[in-house]
Backbone as CSV, one residue per row, in Angstrom:
resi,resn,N_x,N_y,N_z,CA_x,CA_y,CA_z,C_x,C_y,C_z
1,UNK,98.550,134.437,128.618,97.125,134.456,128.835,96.831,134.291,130.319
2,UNK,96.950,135.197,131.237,96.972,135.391,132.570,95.671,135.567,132.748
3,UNK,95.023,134.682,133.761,93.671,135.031,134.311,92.692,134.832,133.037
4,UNK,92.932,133.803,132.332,91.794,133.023,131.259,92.027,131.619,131.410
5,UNK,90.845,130.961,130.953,90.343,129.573,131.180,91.552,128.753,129.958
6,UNK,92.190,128.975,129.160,92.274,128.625,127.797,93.555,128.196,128.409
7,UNK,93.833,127.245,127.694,95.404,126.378,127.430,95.684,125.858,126.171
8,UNK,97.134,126.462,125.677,97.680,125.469,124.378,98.004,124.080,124.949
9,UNK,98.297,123.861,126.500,98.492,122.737,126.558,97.792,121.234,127.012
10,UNK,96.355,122.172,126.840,95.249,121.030,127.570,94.966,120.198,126.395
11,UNK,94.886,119.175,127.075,94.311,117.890,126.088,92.904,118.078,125.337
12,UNK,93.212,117.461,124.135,91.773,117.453,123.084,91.503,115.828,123.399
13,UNK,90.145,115.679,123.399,89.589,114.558,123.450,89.507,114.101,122.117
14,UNK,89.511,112.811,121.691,89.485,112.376,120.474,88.473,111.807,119.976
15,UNK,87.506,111.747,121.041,85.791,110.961,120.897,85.165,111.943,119.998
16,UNK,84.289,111.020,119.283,83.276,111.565,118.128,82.496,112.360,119.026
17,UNK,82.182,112.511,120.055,80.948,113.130,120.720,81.272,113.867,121.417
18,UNK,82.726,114.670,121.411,83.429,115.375,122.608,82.356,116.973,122.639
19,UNK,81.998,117.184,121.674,81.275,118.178,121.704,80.715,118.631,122.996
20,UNK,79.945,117.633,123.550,80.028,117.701,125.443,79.829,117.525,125.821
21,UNK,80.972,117.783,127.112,81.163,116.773,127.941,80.751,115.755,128.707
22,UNK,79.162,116.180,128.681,78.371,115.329,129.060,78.217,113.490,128.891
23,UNK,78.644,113.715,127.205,77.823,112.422,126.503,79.252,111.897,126.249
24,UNK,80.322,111.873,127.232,81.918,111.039,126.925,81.625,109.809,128.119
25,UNK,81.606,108.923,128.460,81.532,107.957,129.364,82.999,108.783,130.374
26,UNK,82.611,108.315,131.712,83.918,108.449,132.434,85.505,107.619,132.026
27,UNK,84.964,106.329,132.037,85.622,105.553,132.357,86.506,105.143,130.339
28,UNK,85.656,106.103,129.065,86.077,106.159,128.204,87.733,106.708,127.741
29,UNK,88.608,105.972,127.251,89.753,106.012,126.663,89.991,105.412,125.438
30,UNK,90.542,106.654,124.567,90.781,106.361,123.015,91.874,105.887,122.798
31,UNK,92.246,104.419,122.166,93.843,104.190,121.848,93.728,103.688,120.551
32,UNK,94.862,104.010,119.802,95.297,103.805,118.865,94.423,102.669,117.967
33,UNK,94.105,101.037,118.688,93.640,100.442,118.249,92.192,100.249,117.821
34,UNK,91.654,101.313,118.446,90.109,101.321,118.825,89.958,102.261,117.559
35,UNK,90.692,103.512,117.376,90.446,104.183,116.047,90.862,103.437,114.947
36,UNK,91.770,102.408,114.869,92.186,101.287,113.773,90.709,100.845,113.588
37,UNK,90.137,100.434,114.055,89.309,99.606,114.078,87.761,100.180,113.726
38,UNK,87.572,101.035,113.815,86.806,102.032,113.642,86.763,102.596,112.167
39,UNK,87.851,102.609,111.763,88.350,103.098,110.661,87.727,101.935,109.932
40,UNK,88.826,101.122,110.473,88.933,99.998,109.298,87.096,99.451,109.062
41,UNK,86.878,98.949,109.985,85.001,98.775,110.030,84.268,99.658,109.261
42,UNK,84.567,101.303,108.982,83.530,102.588,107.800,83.821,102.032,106.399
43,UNK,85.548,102.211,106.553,86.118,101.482,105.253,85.639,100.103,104.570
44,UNK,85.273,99.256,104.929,84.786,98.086,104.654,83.522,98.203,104.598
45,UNK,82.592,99.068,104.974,81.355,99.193,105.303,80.879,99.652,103.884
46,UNK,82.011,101.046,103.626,81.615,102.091,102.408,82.496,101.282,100.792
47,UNK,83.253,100.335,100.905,84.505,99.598,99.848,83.966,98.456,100.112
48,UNK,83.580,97.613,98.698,83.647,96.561,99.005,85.257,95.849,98.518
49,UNK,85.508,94.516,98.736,86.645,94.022,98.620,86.905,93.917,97.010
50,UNK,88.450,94.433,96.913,88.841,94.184,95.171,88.500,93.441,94.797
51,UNK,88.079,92.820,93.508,87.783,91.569,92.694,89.459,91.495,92.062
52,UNK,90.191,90.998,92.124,91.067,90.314,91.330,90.855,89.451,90.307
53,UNK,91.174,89.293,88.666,90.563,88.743,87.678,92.079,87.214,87.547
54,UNK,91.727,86.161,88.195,92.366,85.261,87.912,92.427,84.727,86.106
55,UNK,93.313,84.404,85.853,93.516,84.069,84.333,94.007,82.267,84.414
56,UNK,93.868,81.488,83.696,94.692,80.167,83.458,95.752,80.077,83.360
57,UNK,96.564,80.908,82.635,97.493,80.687,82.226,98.502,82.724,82.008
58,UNK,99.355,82.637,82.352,99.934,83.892,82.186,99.914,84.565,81.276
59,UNK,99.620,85.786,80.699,99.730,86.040,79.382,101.014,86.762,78.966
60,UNK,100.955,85.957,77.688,102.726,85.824,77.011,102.446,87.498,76.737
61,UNK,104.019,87.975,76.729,104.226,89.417,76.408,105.477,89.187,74.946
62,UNK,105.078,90.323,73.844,106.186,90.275,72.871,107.743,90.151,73.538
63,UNK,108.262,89.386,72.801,110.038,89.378,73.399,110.449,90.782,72.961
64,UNK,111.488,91.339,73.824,111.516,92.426,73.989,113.708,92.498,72.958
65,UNK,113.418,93.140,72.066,114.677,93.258,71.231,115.515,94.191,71.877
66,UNK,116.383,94.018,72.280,117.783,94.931,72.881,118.116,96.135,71.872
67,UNK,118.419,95.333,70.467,119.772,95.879,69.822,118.633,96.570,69.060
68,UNK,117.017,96.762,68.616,116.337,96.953,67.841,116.578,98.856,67.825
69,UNK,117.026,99.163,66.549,117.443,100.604,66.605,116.343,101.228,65.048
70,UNK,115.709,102.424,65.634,114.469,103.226,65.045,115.464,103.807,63.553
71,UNK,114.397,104.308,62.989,115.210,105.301,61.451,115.358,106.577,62.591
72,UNK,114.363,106.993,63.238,114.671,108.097,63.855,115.603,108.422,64.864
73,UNK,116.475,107.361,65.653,117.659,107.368,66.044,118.490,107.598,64.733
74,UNK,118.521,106.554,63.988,119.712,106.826,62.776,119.747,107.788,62.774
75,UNK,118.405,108.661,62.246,118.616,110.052,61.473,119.985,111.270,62.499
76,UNK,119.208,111.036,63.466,119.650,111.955,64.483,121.332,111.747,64.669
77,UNK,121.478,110.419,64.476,123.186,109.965,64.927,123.737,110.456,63.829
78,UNK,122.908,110.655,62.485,123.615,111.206,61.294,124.289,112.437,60.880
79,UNK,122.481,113.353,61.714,122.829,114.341,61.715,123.514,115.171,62.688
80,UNK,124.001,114.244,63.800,124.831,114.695,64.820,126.488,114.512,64.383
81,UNK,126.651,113.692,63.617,128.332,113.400,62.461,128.482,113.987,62.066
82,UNK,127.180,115.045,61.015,127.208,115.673,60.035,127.649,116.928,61.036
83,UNK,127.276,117.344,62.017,127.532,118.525,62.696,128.656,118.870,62.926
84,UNK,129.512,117.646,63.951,130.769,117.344,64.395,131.733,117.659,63.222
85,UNK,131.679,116.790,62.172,132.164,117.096,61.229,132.529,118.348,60.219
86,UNK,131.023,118.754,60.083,131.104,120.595,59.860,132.517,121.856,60.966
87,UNK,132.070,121.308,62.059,132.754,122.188,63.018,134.213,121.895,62.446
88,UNK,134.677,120.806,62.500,136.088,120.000,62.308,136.106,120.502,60.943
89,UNK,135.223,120.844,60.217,136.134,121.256,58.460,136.280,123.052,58.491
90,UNK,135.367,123.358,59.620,135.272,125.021,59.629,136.509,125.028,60.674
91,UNK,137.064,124.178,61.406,138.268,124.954,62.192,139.253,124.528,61.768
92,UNK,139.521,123.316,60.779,140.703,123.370,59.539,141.163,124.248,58.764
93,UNK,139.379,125.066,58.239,139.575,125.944,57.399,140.014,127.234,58.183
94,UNK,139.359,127.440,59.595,139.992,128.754,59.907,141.431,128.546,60.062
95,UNK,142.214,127.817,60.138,143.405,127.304,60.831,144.064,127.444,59.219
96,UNK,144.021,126.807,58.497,144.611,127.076,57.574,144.539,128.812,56.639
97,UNK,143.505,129.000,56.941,143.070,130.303,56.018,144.284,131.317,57.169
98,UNK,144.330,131.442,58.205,144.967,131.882,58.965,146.262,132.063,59.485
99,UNK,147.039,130.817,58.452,148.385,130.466,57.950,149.504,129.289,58.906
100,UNK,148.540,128.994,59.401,149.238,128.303,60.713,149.769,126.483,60.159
């Protein structure tokens, strides 16, 4: 971009009012903490603070069973034997039908 005003490498101002240049104070510099703070001040302004619901006493939860096993596991472990098993009587049978 030879012989134009424009730069990728010129600085952007970070002031709410950069729009122009006029209305930036001279002596104005944006750091890190000043937009913390800024922030944090809308945020608090627009949120009020969580309510946390204190209780007396903790509330008890059911004891929790390890070994506690469903019908619908059973079923499945059953019908997963029953499978295993099928395969193991169909490759006896091919094995034998086959003369070996």
């Amino acid at each position: 971009m030879i012989g134009t005003e424009s730069s990728h490498d010129e600085p952007v101002s970070m002031h709410p009012l950069a729009a122009d240049e006029g209305q930036i104070p001279a002596d104005y510099d944006v750091t890190t903490a000043d937009v913390r703070e800024d922030v944090t001040a809308q945020t608090h302004a627009v949120m009020p603070d969580p309510v946390i619901p204190v209780t007396p006493a903790p509330v008890q939860t059911a004891p929790v069973k390890e070994h506690d096993v469903s019908m619908k596991e059973i079923a499945q472990m059953v019908g997963a034997m029953v499978f295993v098993f099928g395969f193991a009587a169909l490759g006896l049978h091919a094995i034998s039908y086959a003369g070996y």
